[in-house]
C-alpha positions as CSV (number, residue, x, y, z in Angstrom):
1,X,94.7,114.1,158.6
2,X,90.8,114.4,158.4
3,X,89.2,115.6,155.4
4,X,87.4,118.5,157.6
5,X,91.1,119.7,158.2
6,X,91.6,120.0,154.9
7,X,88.3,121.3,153.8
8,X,88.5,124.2,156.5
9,X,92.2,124.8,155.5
10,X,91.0,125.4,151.7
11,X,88.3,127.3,152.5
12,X,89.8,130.0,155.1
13,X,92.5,130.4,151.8
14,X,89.4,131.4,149.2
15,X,87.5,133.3,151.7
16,X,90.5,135.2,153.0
17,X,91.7,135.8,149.2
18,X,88.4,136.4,147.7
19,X,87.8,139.4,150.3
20,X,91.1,141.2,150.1
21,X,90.6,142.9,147.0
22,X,88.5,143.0,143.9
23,X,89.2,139.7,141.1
24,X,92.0,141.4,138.9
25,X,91.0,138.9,136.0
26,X,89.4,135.6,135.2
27,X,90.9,133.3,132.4
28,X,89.9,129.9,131.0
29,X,91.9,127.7,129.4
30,X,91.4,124.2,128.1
31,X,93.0,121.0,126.4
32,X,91.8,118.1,123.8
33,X,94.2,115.0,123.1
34,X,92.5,112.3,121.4
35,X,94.4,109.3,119.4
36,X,94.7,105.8,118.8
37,X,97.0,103.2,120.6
38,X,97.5,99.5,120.1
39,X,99.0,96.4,121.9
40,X,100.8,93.5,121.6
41,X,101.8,91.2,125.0
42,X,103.9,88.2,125.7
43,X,102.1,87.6,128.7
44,X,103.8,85.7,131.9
45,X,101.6,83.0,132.0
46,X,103.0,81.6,128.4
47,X,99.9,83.2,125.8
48,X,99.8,85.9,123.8
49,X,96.8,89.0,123.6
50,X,96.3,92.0,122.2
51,X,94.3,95.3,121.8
52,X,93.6,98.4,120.5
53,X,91.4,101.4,121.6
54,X,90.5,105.2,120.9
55,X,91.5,107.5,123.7
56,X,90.4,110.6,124.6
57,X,91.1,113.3,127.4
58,X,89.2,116.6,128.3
59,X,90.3,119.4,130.4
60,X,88.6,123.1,130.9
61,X,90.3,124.9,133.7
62,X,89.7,128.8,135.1
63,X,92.4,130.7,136.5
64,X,91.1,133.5,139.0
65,X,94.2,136.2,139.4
66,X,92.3,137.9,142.8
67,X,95.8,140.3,143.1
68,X,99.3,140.4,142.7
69,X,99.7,137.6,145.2
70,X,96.7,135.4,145.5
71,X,95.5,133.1,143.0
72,X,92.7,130.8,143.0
73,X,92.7,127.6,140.0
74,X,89.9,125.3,138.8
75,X,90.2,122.6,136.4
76,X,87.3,119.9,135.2
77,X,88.9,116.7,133.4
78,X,87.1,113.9,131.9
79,X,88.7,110.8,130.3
80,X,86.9,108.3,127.8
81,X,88.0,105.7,126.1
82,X,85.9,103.9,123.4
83,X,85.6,100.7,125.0
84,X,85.5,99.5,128.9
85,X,84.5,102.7,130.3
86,X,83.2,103.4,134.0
87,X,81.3,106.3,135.0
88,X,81.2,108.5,137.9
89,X,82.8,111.5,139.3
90,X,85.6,111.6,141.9
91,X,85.3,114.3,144.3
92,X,87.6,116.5,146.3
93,X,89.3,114.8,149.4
94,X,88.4,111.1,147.8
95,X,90.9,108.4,146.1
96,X,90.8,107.7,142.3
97,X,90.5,104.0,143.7
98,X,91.5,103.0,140.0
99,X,94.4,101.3,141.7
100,X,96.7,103.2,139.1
101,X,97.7,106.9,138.6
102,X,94.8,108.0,137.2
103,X,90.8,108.1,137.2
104,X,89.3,105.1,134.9
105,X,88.3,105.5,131.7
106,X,84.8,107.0,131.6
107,X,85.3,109.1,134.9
108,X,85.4,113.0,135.7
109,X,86.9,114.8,138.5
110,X,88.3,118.0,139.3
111,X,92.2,117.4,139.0
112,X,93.2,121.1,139.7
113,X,91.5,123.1,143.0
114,X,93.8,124.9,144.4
115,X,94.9,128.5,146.2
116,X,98.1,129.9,145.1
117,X,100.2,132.8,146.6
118,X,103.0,134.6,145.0
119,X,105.3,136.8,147.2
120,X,108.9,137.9,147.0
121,X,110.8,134.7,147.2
122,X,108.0,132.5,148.3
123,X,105.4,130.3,146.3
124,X,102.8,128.7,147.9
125,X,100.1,126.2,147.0
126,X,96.7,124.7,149.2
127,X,94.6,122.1,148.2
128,X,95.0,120.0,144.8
129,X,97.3,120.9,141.8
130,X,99.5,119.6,139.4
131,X,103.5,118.0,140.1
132,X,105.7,116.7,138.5
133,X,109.6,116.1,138.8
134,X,110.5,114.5,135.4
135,X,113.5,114.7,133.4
136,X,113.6,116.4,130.8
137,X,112.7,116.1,127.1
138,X,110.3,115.2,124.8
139,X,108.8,112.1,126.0
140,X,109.9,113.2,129.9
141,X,109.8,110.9,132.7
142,X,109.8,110.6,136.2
143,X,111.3,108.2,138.9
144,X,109.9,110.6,142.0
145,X,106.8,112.3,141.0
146,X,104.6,112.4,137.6
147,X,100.7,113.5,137.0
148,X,98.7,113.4,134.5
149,X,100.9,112.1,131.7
150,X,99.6,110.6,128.2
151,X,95.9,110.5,128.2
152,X,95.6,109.8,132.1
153,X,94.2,112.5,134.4
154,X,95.5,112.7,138.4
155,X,96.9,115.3,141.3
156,X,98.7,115.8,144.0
157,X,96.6,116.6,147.3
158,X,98.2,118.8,149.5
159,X,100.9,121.8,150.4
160,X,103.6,122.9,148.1
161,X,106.1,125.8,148.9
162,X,108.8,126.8,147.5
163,X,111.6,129.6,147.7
164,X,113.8,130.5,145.1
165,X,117.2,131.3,146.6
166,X,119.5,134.0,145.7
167,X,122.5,131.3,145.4
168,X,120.7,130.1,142.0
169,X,119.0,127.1,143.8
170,X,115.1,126.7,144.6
171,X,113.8,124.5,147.2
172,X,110.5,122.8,147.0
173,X,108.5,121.0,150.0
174,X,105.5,119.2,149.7
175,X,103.2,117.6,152.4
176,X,100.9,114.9,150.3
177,X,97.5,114.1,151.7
178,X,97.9,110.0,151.1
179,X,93.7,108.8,152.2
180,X,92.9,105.3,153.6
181,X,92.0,103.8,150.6
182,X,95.0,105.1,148.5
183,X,97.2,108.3,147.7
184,X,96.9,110.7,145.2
185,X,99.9,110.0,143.7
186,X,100.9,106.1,142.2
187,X,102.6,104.6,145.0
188,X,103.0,101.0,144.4
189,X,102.5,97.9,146.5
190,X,103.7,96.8,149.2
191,X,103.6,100.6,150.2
192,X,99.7,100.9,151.9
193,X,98.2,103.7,153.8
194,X,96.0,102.4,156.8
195,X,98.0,103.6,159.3
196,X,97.1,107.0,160.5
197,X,101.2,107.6,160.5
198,X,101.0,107.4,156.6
199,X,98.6,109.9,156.0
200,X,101.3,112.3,154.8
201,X,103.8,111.9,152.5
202,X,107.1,114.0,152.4
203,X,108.8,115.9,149.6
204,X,111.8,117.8,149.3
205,X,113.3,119.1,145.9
206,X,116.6,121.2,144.9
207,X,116.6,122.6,141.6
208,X,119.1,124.8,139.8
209,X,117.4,127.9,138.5
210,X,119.8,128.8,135.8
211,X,119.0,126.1,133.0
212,X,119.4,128.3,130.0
213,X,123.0,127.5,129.0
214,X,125.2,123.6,129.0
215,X,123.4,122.3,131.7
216,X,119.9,122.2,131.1
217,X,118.4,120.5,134.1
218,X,120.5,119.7,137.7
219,X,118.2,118.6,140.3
220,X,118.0,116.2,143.6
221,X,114.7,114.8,145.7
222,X,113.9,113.2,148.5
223,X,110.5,111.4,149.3
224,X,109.6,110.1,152.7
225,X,106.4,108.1,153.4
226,X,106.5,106.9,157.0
227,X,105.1,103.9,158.6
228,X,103.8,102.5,155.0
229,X,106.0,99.7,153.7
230,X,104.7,96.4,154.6
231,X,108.2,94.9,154.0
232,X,107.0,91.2,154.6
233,X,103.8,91.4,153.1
234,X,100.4,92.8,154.2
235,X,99.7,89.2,156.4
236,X,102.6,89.9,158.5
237,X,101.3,93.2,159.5
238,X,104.9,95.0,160.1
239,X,105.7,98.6,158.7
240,X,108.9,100.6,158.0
241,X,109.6,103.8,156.5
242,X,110.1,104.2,152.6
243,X,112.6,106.5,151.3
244,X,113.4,107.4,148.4
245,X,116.3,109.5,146.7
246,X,116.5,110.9,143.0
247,X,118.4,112.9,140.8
248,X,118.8,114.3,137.2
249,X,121.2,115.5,135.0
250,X,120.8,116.9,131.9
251,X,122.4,119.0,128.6
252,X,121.9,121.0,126.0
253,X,124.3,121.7,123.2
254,X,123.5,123.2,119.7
255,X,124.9,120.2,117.0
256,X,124.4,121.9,113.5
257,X,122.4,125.1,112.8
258,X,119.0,125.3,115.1
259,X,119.8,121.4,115.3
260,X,120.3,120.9,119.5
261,X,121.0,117.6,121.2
262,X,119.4,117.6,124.5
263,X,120.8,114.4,126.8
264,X,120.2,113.3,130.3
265,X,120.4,110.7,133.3
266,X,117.9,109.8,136.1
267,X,119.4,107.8,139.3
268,X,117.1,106.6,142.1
269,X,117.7,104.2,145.0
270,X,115.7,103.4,148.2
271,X,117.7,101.8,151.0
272,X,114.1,99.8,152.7
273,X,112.6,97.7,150.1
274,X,110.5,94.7,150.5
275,X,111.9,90.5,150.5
276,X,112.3,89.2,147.6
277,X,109.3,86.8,148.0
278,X,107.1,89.5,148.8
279,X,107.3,90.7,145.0
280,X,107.2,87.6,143.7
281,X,111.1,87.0,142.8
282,X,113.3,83.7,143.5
283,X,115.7,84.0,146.1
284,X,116.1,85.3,149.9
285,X,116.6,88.7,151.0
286,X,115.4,92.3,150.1
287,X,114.1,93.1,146.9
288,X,117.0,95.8,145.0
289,X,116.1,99.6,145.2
290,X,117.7,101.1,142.1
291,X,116.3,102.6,138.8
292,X,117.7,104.5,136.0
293,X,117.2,106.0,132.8
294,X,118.6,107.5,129.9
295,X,116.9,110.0,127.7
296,X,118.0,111.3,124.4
297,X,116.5,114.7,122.4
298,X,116.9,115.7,119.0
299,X,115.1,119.1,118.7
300,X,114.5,120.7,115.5
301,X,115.6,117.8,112.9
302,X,113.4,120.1,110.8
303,X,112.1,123.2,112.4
304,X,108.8,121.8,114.9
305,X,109.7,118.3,114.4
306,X,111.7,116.6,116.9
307,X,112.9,112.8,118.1
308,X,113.3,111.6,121.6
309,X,114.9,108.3,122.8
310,X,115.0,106.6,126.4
311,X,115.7,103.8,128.0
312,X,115.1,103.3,131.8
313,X,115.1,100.4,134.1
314,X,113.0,100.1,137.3
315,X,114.1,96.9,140.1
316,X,111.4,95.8,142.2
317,X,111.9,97.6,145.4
318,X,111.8,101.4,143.9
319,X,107.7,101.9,144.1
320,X,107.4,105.6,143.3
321,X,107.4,106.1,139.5
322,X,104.5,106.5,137.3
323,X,106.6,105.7,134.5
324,X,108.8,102.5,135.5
325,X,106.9,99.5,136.9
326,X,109.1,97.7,139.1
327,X,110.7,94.7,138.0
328,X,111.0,96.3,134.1
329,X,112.7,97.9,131.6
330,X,111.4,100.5,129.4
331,X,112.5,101.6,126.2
332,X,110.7,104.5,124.1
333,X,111.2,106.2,120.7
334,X,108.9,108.9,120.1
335,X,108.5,111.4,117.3
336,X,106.9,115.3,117.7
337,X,105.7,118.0,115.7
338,X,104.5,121.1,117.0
339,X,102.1,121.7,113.9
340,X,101.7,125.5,115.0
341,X,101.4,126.6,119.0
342,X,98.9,124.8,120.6
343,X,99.1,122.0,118.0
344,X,101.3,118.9,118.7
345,X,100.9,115.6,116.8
346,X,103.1,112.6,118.1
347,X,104.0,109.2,117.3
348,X,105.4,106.5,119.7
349,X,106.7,102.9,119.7
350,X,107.1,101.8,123.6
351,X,108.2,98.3,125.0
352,X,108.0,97.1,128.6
353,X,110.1,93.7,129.3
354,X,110.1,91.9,132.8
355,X,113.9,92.0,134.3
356,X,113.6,88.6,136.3
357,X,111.1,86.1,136.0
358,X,108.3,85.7,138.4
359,X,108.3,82.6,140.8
360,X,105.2,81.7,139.5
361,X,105.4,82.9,135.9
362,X,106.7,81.0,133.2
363,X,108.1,83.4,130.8
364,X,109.3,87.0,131.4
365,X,106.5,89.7,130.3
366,X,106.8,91.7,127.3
367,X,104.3,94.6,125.8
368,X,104.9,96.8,123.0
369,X,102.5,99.4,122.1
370,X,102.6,102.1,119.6
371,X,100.7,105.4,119.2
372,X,99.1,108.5,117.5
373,X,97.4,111.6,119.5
374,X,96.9,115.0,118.6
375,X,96.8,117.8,121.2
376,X,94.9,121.2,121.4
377,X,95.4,123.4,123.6
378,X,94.0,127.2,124.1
């Protein structure tokens, strides 16, 4: 896929939109989340570090309603931290080439250009929005698809549809623009995209509409990147086709008063990983293609104050989560208190441990960090 496909694509959307009828309304909206967040790491290599840093995130976004189905959405974000930043401005149509999920510290971009339209059953999007497949809860996360959590700022590029069934199911596709020198969403090594058959990604989503009684959240996805798994390592030049298959359950049940206990599972498994030596791990064979994770929501201890748990593991050959780095456990416990609307002030303790050992490490990694931020939003 070229960039001047894309580019024409986006632009025959606007024109087309922009001279069907008159702009209905233009809204702005925007958010702030600053805070503080500190480290502590066992590191593999047998010392010890640390770290601490102010963090910041930026975002001013316009919403263009053109008619009753067309939309048009804009949204500037800028990320600083007080130490280590870059500068610079990532573009439309390029890589964050941060090598992570987000733009670095210091950088700007436009994480939100996009034409939506809205008719009957149908839901479309063009160009570069927001998506995310999480589980949810307070602190939710994602073994398929996850942008722009904590302070980080990224997008998905591509086409979204989706149709919402009258059998109380809706179906959602995406085709994901992955460029040469990296994808828009985290897709993590030994997955690369210099084969032209990798240019697109592949998502398919069922979720149950009805989530307002015992079962708040049932849903199932499949991604499919093909020709993008270097399964013996980038030297030995050979691709195969990553899958990957997800799905959540969740529940919602009312434990004293306005006191609710809201629980759920992730389960994700990919039948092609990589060898075992390929990501670094003793032994012969293929790496193991499973992740989990547990999540755990009490909402309304006291009326805008809540407490979430989870616990996740991630083995080495699942490479699609933002969340879970392979090869690691996660375990979070995070408090929340939605001061007034638009006002949200959390707290977090978070640990990462190494399942196995590296070949060539000589301990297991650990790193715990806690935080405060402080969200605005208008």
């Amino acid at each position: 896929m070229k960039h001047g496909f894309w580019r024409g694509m986006l632009l025959l959307c606007v024109v087309a939109a922009s001279t069907s009828v008159q702009a209905q309304s233009v809204d702005f909206s925007g958010d702030l989340r600053f805070g503080y967040i500190s480290f502590d790491r066992d590191e593999r290599n047998g010392s010890t570090s640390d770290d601490a840093q102010w963090r910041m995130r930026v975002r001013a976004g316009m919403l263009w309603t053109i008619n009753d189905t067309w939309t048009f959405k804009g949204r500037y974000s800028a990320r600083v931290h007080d130490s280590r930043n870059r500068s610079g401005f990532v573009g439309l149509f390029e890589a964050m080439g941060s090598g992570g999920p987000t733009i670095a510290p210091g950088q700007t971009a436009v994480d939100e250009f996009f034409v939506r339209a809205r008719y009957g059953k149908w839901d479309h999007r063009l160009g570069r929005f927001q998506t995310n497949s999480r589980l949810i809860g307070l602190a939710s996360k994602s073994f398929s698809r996850t942008n722009s959590t904590g302070w980080d700022v990224g997008w998905t590029d591509g086409i979204q549809s989706t149709y919402r069934a009258d059998h109380g199911v809706n179906y959602t596709a995406i085709i994901e623009r992955n460029d040469k020198d990296g994808p828009s969403n985290l897709r993590r090594s030994p997955l690369r995209f210099d084969k032209s058959a990798s240019r697109a990604g592949y998502y398919l989503g069922l979720d149950a509409a009805n989530t307002d009684g015992f079962w708040a959240q049932r849903s199932l996805d499949l991604t499919y990147i093909p020709s993008a798994l270097y399964f013996n390592g980038m030297a030995a030049g050979q691709q195969r086709d990553y899958f990957g298959l997800s799905g959540r359950l969740a529940t919602r049940v009312t434990i004293h008063d306005q006191i609710k206990l809201v629980s759920g599972i992730q389960l994700a498994w990919a039948p092609q990983t990589q060898r075992l030596a390929v990501a670094d791990l003793p032994g012969t064979g293929d790496t193991k293609g499973t992740g989990w994770q547990l999540s755990f929501n009490v909402i309304d201890v006291v009326p805008g104050q809540n407490i979430s748990m989870n616990y996740g593991q991630n083995e080495a050959g699942w490479l699609l989560s933002t969340d879970f780095v392979g090869n690691q456990s996660v375990a979070e416990l995070r408090h929340s208190w939605f001061i007034r609307p638009g006002r949200l002030l959390e707290t977090r303790i978070h640990q990462r441990k190494d399942l196995n050992r590296l070949s060539t490490a000589v301990r297991k990694r650990v790193e715990t960090d806690m935080y405060v931020r402080y969200s605005i939003s208008f």
